[in-house]
C-alpha positions as CSV (number, residue, x, y, z in Angstrom):
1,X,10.6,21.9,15.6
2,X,7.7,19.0,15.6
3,X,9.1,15.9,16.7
4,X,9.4,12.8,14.7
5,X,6.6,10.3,15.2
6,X,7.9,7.4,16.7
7,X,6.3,4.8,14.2
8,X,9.0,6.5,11.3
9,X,11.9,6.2,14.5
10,X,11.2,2.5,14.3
11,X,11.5,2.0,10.7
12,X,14.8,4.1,11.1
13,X,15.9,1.7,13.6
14,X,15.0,-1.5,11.5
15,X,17.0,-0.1,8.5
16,X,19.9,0.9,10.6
17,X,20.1,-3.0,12.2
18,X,20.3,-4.0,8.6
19,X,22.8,-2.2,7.5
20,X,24.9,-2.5,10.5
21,X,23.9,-6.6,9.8
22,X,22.3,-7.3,13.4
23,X,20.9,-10.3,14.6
24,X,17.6,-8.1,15.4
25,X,14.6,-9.8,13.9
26,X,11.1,-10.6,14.7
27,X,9.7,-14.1,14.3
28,X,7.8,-14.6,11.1
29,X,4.5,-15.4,13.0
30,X,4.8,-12.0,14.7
31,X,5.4,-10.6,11.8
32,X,2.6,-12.2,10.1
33,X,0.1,-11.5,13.3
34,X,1.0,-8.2,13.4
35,X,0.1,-7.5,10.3
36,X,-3.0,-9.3,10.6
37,X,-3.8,-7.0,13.7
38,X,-3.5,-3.4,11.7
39,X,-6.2,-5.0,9.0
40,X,-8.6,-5.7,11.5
41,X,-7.9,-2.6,13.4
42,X,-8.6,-0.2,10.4
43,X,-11.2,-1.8,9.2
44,X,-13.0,-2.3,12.8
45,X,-12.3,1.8,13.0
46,X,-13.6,2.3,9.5
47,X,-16.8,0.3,10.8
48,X,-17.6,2.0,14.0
49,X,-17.2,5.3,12.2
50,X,-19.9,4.1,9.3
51,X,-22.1,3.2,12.1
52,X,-22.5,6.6,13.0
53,X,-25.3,8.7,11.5
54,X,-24.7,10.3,7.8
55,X,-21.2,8.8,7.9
56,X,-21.9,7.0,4.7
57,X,-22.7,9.9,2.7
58,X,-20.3,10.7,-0.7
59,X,-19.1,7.1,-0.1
60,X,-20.1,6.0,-4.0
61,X,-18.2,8.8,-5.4
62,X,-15.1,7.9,-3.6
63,X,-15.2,4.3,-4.1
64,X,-15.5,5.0,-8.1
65,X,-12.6,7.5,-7.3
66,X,-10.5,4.8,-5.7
67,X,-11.1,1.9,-8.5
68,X,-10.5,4.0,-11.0
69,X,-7.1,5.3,-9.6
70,X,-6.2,1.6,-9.0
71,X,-7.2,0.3,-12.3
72,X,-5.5,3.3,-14.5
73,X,-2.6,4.2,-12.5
74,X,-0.6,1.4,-13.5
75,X,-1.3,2.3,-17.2
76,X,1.5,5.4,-17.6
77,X,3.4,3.5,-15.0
78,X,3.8,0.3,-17.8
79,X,3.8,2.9,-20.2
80,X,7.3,4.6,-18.3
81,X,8.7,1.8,-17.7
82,X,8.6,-0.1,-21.3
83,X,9.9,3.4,-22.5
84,X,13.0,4.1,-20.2
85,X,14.0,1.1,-18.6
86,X,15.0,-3.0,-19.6
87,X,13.0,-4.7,-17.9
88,X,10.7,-7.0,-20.1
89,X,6.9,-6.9,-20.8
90,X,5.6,-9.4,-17.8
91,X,8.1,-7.6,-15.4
92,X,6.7,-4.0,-16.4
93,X,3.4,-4.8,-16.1
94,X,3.5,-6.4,-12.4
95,X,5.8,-3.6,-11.3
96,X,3.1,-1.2,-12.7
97,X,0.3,-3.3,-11.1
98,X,2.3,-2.8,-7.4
99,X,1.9,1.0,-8.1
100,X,-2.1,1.1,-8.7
101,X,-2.6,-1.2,-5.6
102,X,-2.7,0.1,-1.9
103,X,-0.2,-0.5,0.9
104,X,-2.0,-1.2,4.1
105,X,0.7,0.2,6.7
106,X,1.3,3.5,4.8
107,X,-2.4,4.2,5.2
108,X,-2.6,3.4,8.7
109,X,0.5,5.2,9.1
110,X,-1.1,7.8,7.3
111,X,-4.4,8.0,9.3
112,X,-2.4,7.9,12.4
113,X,-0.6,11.5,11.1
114,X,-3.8,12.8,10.1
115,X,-4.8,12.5,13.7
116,X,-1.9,13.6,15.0
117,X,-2.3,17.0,13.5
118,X,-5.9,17.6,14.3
119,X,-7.5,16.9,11.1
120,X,-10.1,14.0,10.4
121,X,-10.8,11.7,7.2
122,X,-14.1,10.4,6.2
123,X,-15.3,7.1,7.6
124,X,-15.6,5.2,4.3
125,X,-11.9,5.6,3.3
126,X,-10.9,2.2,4.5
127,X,-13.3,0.8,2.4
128,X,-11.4,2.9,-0.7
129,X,-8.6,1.2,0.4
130,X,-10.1,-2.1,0.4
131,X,-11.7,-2.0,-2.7
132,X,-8.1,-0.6,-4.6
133,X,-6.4,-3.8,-4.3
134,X,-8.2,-6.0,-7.0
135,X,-8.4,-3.8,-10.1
136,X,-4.6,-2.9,-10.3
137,X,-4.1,-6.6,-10.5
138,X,-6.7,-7.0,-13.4
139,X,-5.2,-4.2,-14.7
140,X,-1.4,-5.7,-14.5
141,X,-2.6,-8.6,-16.3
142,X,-4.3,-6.9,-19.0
143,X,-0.9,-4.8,-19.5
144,X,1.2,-8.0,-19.7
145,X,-0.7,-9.9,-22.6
146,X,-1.1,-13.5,-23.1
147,X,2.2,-15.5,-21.3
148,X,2.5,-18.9,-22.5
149,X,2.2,-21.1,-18.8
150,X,0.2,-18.8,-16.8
151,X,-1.3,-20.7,-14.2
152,X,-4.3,-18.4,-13.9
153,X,-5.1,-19.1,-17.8
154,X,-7.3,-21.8,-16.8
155,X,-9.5,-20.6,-14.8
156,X,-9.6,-17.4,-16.9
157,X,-10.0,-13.8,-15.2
158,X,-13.1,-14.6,-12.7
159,X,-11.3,-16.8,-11.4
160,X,-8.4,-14.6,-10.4
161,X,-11.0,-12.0,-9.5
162,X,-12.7,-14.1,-7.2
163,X,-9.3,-15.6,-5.7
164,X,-8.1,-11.7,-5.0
165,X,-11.2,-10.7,-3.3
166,X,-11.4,-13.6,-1.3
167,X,-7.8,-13.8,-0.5
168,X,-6.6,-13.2,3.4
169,X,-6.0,-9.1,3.7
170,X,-8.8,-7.8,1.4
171,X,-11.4,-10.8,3.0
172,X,-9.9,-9.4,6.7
173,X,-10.0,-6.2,6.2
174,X,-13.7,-6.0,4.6
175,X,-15.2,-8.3,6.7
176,X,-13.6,-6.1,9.8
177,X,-15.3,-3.3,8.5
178,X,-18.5,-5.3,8.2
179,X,-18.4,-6.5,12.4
180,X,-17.6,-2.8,13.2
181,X,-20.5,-1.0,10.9
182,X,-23.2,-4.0,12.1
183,X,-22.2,-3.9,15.9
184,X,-22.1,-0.2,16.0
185,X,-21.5,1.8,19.6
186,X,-22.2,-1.0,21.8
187,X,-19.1,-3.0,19.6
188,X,-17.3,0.0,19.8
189,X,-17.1,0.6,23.6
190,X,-16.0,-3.5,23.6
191,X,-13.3,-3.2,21.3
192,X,-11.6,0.6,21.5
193,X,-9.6,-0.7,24.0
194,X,-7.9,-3.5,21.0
195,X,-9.1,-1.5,18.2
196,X,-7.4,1.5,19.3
197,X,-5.2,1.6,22.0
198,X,-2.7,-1.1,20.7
199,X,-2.6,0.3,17.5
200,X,0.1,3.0,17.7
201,X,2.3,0.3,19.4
202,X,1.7,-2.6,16.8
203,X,2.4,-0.2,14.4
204,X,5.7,0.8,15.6
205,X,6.2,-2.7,15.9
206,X,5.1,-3.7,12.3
207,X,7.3,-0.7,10.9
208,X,10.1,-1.7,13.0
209,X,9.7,-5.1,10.8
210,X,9.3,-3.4,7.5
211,X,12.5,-1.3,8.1
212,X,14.7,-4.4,8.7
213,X,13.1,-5.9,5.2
214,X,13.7,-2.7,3.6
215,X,17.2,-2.8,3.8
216,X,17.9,-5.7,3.7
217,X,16.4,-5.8,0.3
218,X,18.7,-3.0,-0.8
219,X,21.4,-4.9,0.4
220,X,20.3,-7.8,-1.6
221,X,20.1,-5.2,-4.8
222,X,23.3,-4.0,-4.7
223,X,25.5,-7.1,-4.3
224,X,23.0,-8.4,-7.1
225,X,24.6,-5.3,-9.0
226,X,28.1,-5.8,-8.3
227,X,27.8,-9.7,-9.6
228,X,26.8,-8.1,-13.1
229,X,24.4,-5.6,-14.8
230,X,22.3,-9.1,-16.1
231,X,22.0,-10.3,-12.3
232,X,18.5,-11.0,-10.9
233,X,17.2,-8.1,-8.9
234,X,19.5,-5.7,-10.5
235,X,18.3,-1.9,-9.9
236,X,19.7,1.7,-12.0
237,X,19.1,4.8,-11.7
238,X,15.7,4.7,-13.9
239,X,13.8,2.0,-12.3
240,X,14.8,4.0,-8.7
241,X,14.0,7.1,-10.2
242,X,10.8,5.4,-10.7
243,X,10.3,4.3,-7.7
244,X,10.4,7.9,-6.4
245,X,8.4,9.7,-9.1
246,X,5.5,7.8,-9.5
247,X,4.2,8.0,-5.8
248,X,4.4,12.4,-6.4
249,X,2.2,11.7,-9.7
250,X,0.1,9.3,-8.2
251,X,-0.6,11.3,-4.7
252,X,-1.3,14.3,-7.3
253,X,-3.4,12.2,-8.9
254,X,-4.9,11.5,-6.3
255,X,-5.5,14.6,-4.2
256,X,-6.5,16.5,-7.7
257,X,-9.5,14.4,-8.0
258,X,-10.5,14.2,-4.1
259,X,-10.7,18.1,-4.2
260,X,-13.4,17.4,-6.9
261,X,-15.8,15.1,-4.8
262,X,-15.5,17.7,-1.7
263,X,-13.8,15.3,0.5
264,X,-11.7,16.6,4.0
265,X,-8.6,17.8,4.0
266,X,-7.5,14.3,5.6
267,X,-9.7,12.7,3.1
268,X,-7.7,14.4,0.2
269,X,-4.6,13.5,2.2
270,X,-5.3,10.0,2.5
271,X,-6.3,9.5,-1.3
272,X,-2.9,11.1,-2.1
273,X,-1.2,8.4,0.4
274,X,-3.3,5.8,-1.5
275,X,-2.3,7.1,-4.9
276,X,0.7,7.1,-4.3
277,X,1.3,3.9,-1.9
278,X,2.5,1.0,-3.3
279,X,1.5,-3.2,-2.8
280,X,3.6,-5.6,-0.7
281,X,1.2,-8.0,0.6
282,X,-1.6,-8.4,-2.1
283,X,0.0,-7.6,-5.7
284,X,3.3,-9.7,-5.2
285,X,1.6,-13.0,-3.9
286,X,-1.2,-12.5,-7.0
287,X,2.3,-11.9,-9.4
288,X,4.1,-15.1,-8.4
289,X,0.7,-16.8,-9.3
290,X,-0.5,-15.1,-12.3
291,X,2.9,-14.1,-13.4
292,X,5.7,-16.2,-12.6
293,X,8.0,-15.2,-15.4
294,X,8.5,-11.6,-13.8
295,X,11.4,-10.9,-11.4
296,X,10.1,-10.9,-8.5
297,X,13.4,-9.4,-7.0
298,X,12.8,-6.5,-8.8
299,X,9.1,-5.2,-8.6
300,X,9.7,-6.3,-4.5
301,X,12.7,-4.3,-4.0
302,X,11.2,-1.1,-5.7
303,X,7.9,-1.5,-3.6
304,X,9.5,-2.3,-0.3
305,X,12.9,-0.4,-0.3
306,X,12.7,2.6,-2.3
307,X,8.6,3.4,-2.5
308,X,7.5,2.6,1.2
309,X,9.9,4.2,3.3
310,X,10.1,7.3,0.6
311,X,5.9,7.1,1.5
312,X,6.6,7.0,5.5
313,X,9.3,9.1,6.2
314,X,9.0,12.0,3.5
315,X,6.0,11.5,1.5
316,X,2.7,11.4,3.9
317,X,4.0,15.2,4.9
318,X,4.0,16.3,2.2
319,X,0.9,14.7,1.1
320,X,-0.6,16.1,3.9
321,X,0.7,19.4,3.5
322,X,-0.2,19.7,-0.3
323,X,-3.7,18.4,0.7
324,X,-4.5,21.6,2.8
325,X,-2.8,23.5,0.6
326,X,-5.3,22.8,-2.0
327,X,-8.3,22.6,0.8
């Protein structure tokens, strides 16, 4: 039997503190620095890797790939959720935006398993990843319609544009990938040591993190249910359903169309993870500004509690596995 990894063993143990309601916590700065860290580590790996002869090649045809997966995804996702749940036009639209975005940790978590069982990814997909975080937020917007009050209104959508891609994670992550492509091998041999070697522990670390906020936010959503069914935050059986359907169709979404560019198997794998990943960091602090009338206690608990661990502990397998069974 393969063992568990130990990144998934720390997000176990987070979740189980919080249920059991320990003290256990890691200082919002550490929080914040480690997730800082796994930015710049993936995109100084995604650099090095570019700086290495032919690495770039069949990189166009995956970024298209990526944008357009991040900019249509949340269409059949608003689509689902105005048909079959409550929630209200600006809510289904920035849950539906979370779901064509890109979750940073389940890719590294996923390029981390990819390595583990022998298989490689092409160079360029962290840029993929980068470049999938601003269209589903265009996209969200689009969905919701004019809202009377938006604070975005006035500078229009350029300006939100330009205040996503210059905005801390993306900014980080591609201008990581930048210093690693320009300072090629001699940057490489520097920097493996920080790059690499403290990435599998700050990634436990980070996930040990995300497990404690995980339950605690289902916590949160069901003593928001038993106050009443009109509660803030309050989750059924559709909008979880949801939240555990619509990674499958977006990883087959995304693994369908990989196959067709010729991409690795871990390439396939990884634009499954990312089709079927959803926001935390990027969409929800562009929602609270753009749109502040959606319940934010409902579009965080579906990304965070129910979508990410579902991605971590059961879904990059069998991402991974459906990707070389296709391959």
């Amino acid at each position: 039997m393969e063992a568990i990894p130990p990144p998934v063993l720390f997000f176990a143990l987070g979740a189980f503190a919080a249920f059991i309601r320990s003290d256990l916590a890691l200082p919002d700065a550490v929080a914040k620095g480690l997730s800082l860290y796994l930015m710049v580590a993936i995109g100084l790996h995604g650099g090095f890797a570019l700086a290495s002869p032919g690495a770039a090649v069949g990189v166009l045809p995956a970024l298209a790939l990526g944008v357009g997966m991040s900019f249509l995804l949340p269409v059949p996702a608003f689509g689902v959720l105005r048909a079959f749940t409550r929630l209200d036009r600006p809510t289904a639209a920035a849950v539906a935006g979370h779901y064509g975005s890109v979750s940073v940790v389940t890719f590294a978590a996923a390029v981390q398993a990819i390595s583990a069982a022998g298989l490689r990814s092409e160079a360029y997909m962290p840029a993929v990843l980068a470049a999938m975080e601003a269209p589903a937020i265009i996209s969200a917007l689009m969905l919701a319609g004019p809202q009377p009050g938006r604070r975005s209104a006035r500078g229009g959508k350029g300006a939100l544009l330009k205040e996503v891609l210059a905005g801390g994670p993306v900014l980080l992550l591609l201008g990581s990938m930048a210093i690693g492509w320009a300072g090629g091998a001699s940057a490489h041999a520097q920097l493996a040591p920080f790059a690499e070697g403290l990435f599998p522990g700050a990634l436990c670390l980070f996930l040990l993190e995300m497990g404690l906020v995980a339950a605690r936010q289902l916590r949160g959503a069901a003593d928001a249910r038993r106050r009443g069914p009109r509660a803030a935050g309050t989750l059924d059986a559709r909008l979880v359903a949801f939240a555990l359907l619509m990674p499958l169709f977006g990883a087959s979404v995304g693994i369908g169309m990989a196959s067709l560019i010729g991409v690795s198997h871990g390439g396939m794998a990884l634009f499954g993870v990312l089709g079927a990943s959803a926001s935390y960091i990027a969409v929800p602090a562009a929602m609270r500004l753009a749109l502040p009338e959606a319940d934010a206690g409902v579009y965080v608990t579906l990304s965070v509690a129910i979508t990410f661990p579902f991605n971590i502990t059961l879904g990059i397998p069998l991402y991974l596995w459906a990707a070389q069974m296709l391959g």
